[in-house]
C-alpha positions in Angstrom: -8.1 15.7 30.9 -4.7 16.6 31.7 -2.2 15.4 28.2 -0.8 12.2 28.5 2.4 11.5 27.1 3.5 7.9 25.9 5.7 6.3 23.0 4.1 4.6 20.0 7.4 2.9 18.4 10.9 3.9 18.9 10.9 7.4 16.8 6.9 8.7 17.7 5.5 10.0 20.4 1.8 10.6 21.2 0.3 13.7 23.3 -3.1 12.7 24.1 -5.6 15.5 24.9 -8.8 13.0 25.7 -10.4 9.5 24.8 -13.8 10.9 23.4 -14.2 12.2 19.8 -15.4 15.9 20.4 -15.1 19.6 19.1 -13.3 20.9 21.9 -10.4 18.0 22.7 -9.7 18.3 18.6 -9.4 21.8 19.1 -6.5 21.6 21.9 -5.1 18.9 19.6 -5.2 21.4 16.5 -3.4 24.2 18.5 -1.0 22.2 19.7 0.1 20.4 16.8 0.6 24.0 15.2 2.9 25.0 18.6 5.1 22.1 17.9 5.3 22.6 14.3 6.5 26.5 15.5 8.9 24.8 17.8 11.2 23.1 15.2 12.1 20.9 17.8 15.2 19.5 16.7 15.3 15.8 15.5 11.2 16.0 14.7 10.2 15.0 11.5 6.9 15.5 11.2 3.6 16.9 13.5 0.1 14.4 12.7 -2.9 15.8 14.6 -5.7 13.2 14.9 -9.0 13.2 16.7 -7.9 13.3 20.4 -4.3 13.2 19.9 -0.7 14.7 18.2 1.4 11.9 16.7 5.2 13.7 16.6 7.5 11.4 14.4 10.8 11.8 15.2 14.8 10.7 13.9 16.1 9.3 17.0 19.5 10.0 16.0 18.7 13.5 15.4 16.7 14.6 18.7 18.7 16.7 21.4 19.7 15.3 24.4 21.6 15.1 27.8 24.1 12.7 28.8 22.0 9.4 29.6 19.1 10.3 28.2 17.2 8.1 25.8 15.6 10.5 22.5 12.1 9.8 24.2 13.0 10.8 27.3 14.8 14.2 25.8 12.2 15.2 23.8 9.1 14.3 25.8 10.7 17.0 28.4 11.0 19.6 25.5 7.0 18.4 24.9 6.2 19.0 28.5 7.7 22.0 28.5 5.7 23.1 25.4 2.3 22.1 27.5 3.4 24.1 30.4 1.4 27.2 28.6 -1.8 27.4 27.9 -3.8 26.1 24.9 -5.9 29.4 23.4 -7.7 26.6 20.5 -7.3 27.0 17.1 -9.8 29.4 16.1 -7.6 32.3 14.6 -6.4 30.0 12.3 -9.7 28.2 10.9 -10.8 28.6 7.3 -14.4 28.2 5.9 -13.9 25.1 3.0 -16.6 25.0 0.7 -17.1 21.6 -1.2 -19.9 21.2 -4.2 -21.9 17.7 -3.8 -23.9 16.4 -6.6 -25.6 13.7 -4.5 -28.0 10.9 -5.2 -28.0 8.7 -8.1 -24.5 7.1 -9.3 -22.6 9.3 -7.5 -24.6 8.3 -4.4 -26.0 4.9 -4.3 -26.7 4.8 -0.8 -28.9 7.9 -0.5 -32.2 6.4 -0.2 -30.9 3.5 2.1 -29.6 6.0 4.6 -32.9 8.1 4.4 -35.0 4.8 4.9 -33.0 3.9 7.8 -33.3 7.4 9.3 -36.9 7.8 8.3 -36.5 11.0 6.2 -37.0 11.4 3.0 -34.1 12.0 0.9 -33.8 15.5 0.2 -34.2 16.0 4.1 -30.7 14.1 4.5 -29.4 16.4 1.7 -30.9 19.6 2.9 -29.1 18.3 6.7 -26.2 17.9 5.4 -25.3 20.5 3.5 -26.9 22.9 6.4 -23.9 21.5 8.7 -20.3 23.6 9.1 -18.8 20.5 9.7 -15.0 19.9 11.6 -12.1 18.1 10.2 -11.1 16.1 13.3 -8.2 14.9 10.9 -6.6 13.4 7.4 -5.9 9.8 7.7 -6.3 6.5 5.6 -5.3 8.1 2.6 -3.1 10.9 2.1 -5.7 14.0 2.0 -8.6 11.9 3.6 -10.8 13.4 5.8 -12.5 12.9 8.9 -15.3 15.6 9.1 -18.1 16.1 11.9 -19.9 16.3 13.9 -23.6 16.2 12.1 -27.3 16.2 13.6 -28.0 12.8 15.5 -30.6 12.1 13.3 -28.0 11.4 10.7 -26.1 8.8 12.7 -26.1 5.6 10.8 -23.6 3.3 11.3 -21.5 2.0 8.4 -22.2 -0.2 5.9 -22.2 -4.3 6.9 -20.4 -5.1 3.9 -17.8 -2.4 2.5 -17.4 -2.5 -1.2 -13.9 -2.9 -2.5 -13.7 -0.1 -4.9 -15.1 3.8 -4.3 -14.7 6.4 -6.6 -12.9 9.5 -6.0 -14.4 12.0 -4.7 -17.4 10.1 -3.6 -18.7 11.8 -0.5 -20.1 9.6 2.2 -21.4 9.6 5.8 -21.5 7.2 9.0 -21.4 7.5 12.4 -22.4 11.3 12.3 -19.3 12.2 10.4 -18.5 12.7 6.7 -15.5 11.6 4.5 -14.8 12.5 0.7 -12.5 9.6 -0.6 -9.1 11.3 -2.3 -8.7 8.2 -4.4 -10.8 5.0 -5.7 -10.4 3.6 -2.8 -11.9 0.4 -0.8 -14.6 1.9 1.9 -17.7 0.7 4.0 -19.0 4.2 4.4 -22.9 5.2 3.1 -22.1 6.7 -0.6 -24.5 10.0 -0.7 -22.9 11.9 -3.1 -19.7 12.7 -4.9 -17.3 16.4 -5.8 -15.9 17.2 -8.9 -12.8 18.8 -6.4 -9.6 16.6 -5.8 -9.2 16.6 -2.5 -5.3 15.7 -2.9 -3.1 16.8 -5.4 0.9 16.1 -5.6 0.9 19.0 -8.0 -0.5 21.4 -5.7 1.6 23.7 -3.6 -0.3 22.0 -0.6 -1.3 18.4 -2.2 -4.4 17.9 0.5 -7.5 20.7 -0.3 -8.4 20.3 3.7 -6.2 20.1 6.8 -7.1 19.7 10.5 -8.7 22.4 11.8 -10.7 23.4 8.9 -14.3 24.0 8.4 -16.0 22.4 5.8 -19.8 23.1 4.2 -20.6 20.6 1.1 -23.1 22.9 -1.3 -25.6 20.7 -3.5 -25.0 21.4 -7.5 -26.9 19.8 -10.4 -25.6 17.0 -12.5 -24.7 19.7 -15.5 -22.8 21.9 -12.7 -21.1 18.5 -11.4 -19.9 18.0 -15.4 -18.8 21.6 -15.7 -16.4 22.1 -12.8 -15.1 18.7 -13.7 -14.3 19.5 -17.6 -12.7 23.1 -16.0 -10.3 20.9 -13.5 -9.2 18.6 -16.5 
């Protein structure tokens, strides 16, 4: 699909690379978001890659521009311009995220649910799980929220019919053959499998979100004790 370019507001504009949620149209996203970010374009606040597309938030006021130009006029050419090479993906620049689980029990209520409706017993979801290098198509929702996939088909189960109004941080759930780890308590209709003793966002952190686009993530099963341990050491 050849990027489409089209306004969302008066100060965004959206580059979409394709309508379908796969590996290689995130990967184009990924790699462009970092060539704009490079750019420094002038006026450009800030550079949101999502599943299929770049968001690139702007200060009108700010953007360069010819005489009779509108901003999203000016800076969709300086966009084009950027597209006009070609896309190499985002592989040079991928890193390997390895994220502890503790799953089952209260920290994930939904386990046997999701291995009755897949017809597996529960320590085959676990063991499918955690053999998946999983994507993060994106952060979104919550700041440091992530959007991981994609995982074997015989873990696609939809979400939940009802969503509960509270989950707990760090609660690591799965629908739709992709994976999220809540940053916060948070409302959330995913299937609750398991939970992290990480934090995926921190405002104390040099970089506050533990995963950005791009990334690769494996979630490693530990022991209830292990769970307790490694949270005691982050407090």
């Amino acid at each position: 699909m050849t990027p489409r370019i089209e306004p969302s507001g008066d100060q965004c504009l959206i580059v979409e690379f394709g309508t379908t949620i796969d590996i290689e149209t995130n990967r184009r996203a990924c790699a462009f978001a970092r060539r704009l970010e490079a750019a420094a374009l002038q006026g450009v606040l800030d550079v949101v890659p999502s599943f299929t597309a770049v968001g690139v938030h702007y200060r009108a006021t700010a953007v360069e521009r010819q005489p009779g130009e509108t901003p999203f006029v000016a800076l969709r050419r300086s966009v084009e311009a950027l597209l006009a090479e070609p896309l190499q993906g985002d592989d040079g620049d991928t890193r390997l995220v390895e994220i502890p689980v503790c799953y089952g029990g209260e920290f994930g209520p939904d386990l046997d649910e999701v291995a009755a409706a897949t017809g597996l017993a529960a320590a085959e979801v676990v063991r499918l799980h955690g053999e998946t290098i999983g994507r993060v198509f994106m952060l979104g929702f919550a700041p440091g929220h992530p959007f991981i996939g994609l995982w074997d088909e015989r873990l696609a189960v939809p979400r939940r019919q009802t969503p509960r109004t509270k989950v707990p941080a760090g609660s690591v759930a799965i629908a739709n053959r992709q994976s999220n780890v809540y940053p916060f308590d948070l409302p959330g209709g995913w299937n609750l499998i398991g939970r992290t003793p990480l934090a995926m966002f921190d405002p104390q952190r040099e970089a506050p979100a533990l995963l950005r686009a791009g990334d690769q993530v494996r979630f490693v099963p530990i022991t209830r004790a292990e769970f307790e341990a490694m949270e005691a050491a982050a407090r």
